[in-house]
N, CA, C and O atoms as a DFTB+ gen file, in Angstrom:
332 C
 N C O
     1  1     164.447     -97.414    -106.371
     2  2     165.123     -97.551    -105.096
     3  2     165.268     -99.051    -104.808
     4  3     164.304     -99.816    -104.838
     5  1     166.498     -99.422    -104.531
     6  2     166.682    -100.843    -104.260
     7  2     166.718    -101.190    -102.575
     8  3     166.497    -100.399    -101.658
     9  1     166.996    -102.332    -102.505
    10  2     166.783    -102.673    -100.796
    11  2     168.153    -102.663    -100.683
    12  3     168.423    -101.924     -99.736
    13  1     168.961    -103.028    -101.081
    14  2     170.431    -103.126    -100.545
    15  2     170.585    -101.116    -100.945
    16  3     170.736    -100.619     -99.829
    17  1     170.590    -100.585    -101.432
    18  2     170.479     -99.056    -101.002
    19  2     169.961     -98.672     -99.567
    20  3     170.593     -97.869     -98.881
    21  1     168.826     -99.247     -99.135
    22  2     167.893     -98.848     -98.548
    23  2     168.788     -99.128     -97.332
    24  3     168.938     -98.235     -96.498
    25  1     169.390    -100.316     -97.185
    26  2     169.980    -101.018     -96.330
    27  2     171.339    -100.063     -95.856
    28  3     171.815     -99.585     -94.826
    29  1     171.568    -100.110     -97.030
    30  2     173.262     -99.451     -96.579
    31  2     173.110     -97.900     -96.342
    32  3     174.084     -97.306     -95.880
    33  1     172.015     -97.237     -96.609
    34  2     172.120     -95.615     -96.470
    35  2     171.268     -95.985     -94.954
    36  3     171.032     -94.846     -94.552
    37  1     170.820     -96.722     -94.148
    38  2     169.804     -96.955     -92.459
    39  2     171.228     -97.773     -92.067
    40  3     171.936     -97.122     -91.299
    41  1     171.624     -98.728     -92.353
    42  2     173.134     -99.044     -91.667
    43  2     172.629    -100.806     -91.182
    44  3     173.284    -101.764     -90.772
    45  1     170.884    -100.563     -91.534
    46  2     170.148    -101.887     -90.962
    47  2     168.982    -102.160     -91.668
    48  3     168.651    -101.201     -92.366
    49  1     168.185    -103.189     -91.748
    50  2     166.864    -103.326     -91.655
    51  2     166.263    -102.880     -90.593
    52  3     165.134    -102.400     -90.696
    53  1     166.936    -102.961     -89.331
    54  2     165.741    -102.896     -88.096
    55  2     165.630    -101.423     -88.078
    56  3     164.579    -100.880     -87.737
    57  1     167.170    -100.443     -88.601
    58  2     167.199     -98.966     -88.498
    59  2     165.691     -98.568     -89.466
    60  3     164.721     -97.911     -89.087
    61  1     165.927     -99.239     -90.834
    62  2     164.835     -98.915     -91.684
    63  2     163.523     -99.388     -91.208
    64  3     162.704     -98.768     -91.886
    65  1     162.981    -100.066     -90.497
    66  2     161.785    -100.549     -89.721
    67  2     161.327     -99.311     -89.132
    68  3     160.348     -98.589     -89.325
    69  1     162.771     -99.265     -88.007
    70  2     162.522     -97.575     -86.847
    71  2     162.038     -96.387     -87.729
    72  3     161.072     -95.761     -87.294
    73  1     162.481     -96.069     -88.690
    74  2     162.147     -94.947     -89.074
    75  2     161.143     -94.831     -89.901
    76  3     160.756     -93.722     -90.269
    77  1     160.418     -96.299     -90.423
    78  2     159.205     -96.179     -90.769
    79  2     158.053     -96.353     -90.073
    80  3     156.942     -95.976     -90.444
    81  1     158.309     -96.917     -89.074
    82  2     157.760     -97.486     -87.635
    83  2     156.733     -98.247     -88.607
    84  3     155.549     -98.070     -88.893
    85  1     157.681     -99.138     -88.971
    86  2     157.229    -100.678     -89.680
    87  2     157.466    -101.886     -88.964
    88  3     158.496    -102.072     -88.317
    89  1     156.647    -102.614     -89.053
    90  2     157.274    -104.341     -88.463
    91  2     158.112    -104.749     -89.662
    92  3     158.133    -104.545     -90.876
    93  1     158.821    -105.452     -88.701
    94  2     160.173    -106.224     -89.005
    95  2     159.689    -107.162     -90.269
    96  3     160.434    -107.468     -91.200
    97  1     158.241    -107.587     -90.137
    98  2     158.020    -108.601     -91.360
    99  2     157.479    -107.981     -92.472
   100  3     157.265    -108.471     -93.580
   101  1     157.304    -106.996     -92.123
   102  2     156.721    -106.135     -93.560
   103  2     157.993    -105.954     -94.129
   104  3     157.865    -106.305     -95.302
   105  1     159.499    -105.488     -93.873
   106  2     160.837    -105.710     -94.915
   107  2     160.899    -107.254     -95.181
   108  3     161.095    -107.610     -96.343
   109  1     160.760    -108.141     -94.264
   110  2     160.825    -109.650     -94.938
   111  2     160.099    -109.742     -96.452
   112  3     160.464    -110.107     -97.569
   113  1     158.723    -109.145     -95.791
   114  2     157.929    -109.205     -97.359
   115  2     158.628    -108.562     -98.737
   116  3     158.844    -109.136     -99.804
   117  1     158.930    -107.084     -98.329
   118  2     159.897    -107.003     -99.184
   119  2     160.941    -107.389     -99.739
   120  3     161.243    -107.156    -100.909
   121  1     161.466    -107.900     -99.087
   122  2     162.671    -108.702     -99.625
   123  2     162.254    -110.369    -100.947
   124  3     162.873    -110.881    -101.880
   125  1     160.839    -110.658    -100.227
   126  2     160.177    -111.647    -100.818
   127  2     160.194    -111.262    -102.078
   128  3     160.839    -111.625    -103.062
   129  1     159.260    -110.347    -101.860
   130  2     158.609    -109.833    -103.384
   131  2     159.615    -109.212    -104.124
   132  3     159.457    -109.293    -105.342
   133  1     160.834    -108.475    -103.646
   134  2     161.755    -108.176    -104.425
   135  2     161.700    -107.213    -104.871
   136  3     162.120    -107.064    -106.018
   137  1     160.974    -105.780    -103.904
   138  2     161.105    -104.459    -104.330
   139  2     160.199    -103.948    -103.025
   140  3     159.604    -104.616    -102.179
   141  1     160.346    -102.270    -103.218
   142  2     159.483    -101.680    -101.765
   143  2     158.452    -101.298    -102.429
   144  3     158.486    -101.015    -103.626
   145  1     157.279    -101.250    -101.590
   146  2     156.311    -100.357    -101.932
   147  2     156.394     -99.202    -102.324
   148  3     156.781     -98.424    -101.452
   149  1     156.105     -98.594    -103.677
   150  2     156.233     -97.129    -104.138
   151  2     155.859     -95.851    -103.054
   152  3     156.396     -94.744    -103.099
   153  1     154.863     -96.251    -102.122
   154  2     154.607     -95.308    -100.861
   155  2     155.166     -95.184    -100.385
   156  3     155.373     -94.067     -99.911
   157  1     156.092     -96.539    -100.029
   158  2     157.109     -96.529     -99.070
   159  2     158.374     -95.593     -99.512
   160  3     158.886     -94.869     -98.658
   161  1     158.832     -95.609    -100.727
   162  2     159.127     -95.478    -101.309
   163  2     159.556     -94.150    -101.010
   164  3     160.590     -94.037    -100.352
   165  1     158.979     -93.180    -101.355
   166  2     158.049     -91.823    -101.087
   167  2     158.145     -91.794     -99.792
   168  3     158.359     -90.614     -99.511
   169  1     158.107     -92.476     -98.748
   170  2     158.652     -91.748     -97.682
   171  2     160.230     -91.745     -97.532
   172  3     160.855     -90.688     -97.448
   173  1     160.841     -93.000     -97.504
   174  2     162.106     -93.071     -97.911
   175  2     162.753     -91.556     -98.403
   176  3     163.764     -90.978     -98.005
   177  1     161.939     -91.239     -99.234
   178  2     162.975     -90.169     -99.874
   179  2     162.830     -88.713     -99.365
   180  3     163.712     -87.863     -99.488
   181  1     161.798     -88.543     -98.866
   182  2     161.483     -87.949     -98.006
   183  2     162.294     -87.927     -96.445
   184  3     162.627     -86.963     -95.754
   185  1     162.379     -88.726     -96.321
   186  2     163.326     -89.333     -94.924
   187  2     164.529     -88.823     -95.645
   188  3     164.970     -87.958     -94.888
   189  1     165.334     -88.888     -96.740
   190  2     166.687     -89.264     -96.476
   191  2     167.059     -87.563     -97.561
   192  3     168.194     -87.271     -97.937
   193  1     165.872     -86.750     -97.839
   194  2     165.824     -85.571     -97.772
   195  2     166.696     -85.818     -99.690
   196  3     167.620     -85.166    -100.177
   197  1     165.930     -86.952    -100.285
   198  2     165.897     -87.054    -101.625
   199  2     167.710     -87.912    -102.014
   200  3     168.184     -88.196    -103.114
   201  1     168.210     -88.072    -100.853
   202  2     169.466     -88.782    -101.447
   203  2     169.002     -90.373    -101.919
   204  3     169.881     -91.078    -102.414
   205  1     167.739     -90.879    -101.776
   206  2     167.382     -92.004    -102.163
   207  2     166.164     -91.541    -103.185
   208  3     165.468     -90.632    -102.733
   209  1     165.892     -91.916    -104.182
   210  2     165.078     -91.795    -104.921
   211  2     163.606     -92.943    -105.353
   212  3     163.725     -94.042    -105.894
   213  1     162.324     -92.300    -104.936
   214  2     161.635     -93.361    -105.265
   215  2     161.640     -93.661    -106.697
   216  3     162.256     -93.043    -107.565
   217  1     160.918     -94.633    -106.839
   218  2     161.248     -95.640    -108.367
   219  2     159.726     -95.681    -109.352
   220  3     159.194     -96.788    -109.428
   221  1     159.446     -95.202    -109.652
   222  2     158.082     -95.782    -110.257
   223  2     157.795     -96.915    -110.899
   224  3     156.688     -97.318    -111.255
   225  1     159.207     -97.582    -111.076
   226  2     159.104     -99.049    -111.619
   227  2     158.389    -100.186    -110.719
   228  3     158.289    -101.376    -111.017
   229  1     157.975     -99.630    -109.701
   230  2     157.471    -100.463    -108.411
   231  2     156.007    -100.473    -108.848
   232  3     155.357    -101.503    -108.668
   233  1     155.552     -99.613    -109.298
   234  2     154.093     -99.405    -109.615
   235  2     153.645    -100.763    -110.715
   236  3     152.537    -101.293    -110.642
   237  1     154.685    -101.186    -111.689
   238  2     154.272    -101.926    -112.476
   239  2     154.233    -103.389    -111.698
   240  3     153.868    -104.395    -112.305
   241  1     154.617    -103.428    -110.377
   242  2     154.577    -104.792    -109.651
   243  2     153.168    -105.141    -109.215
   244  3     152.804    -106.202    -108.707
   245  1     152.177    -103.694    -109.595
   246  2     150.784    -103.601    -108.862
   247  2     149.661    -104.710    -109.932
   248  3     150.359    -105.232    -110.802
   249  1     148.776    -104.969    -109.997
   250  2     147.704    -104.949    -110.987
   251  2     147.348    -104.052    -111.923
   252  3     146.714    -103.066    -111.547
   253  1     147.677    -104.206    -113.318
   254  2     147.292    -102.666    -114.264
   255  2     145.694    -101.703    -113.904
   256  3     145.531    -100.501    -114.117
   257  1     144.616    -102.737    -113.281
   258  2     143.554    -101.857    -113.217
   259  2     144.010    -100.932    -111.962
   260  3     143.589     -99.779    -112.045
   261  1     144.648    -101.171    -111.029
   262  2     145.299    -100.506    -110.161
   263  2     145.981     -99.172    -110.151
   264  3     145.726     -98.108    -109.587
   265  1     147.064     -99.631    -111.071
   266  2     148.313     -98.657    -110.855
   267  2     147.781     -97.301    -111.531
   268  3     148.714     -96.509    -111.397
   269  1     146.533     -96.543    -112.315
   270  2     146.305     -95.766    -112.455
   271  2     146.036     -94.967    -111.165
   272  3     146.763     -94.027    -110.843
   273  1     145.071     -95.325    -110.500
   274  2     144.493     -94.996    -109.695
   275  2     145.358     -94.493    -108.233
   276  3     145.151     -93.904    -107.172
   277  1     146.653     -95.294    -109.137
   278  2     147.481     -95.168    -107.585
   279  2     148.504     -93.771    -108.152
   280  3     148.630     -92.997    -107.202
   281  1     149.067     -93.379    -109.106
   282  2     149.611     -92.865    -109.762
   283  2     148.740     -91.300    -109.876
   284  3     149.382     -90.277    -110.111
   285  1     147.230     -91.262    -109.684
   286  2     146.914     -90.265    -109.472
   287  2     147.168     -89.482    -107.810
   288  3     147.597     -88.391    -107.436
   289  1     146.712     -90.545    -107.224
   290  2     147.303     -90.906    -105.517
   291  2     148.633     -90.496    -105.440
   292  3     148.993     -90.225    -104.294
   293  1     149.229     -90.405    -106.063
   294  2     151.129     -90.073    -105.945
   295  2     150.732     -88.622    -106.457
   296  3     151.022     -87.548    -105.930
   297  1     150.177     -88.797    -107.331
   298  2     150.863     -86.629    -107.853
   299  2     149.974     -86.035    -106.632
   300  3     150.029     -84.833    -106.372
   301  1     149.293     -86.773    -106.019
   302  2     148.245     -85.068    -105.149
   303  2     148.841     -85.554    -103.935
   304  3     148.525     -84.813    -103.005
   305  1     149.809     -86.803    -103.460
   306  2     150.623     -86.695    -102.354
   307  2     151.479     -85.961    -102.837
   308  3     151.293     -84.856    -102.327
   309  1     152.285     -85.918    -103.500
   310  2     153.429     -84.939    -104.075
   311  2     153.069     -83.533    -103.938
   312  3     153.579     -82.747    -103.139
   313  1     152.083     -83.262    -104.841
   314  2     151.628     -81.893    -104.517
   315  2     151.471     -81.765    -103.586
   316  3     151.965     -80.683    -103.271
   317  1     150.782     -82.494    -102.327
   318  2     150.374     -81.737    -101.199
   319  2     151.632     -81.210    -100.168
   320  3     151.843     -80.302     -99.364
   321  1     152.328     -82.410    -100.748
   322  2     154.109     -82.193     -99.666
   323  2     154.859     -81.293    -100.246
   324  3     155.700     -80.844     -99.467
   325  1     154.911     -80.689    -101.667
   326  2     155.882     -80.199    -101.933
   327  2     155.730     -78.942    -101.455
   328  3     156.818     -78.374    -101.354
   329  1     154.587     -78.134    -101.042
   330  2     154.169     -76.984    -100.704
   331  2     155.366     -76.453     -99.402
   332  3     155.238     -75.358     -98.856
């Protein structure tokens, strides 16, 4: 999922803030770092009822001792939502 997607399917940043009920500087950060958080991610697509797709390529932006741990964290959020 890219930010200029993200952008043009909310119409805004501040729209995409509202509906994550995020601060305004947490998308700055994103924009910094140059990708969204994979959680975020995951709600996004959730929000937009899967016309945006999260990315798992975001995971490799993490620390490798990390991204396992987080990747188990994603399938039992998944599972728990898909019910």
């Amino acid at each position: 999922m890219k930010l200029n997607e993200v952008i043009e399917y909310f119409g805004s940043q501040a729209s995409v803030c509202n509906y994550l009920k995020i601060h305004k500087q947490n998308f700055t950060n994103w924009i910094k770092r140059g990708y969204i958080p994979y959680m975020q991610q995951l709600k996004l697509e959730k929000l937009t009822g899967g016309r945006l797709k999260a990315d798992y390529s975001a995971l490799t932006q993490l620390r490798p001792n990390h991204s396992e741990k987080i990747k188990i964290g994603i399938r039992k959020h998944r599972e728990k939502n898909d019910d």
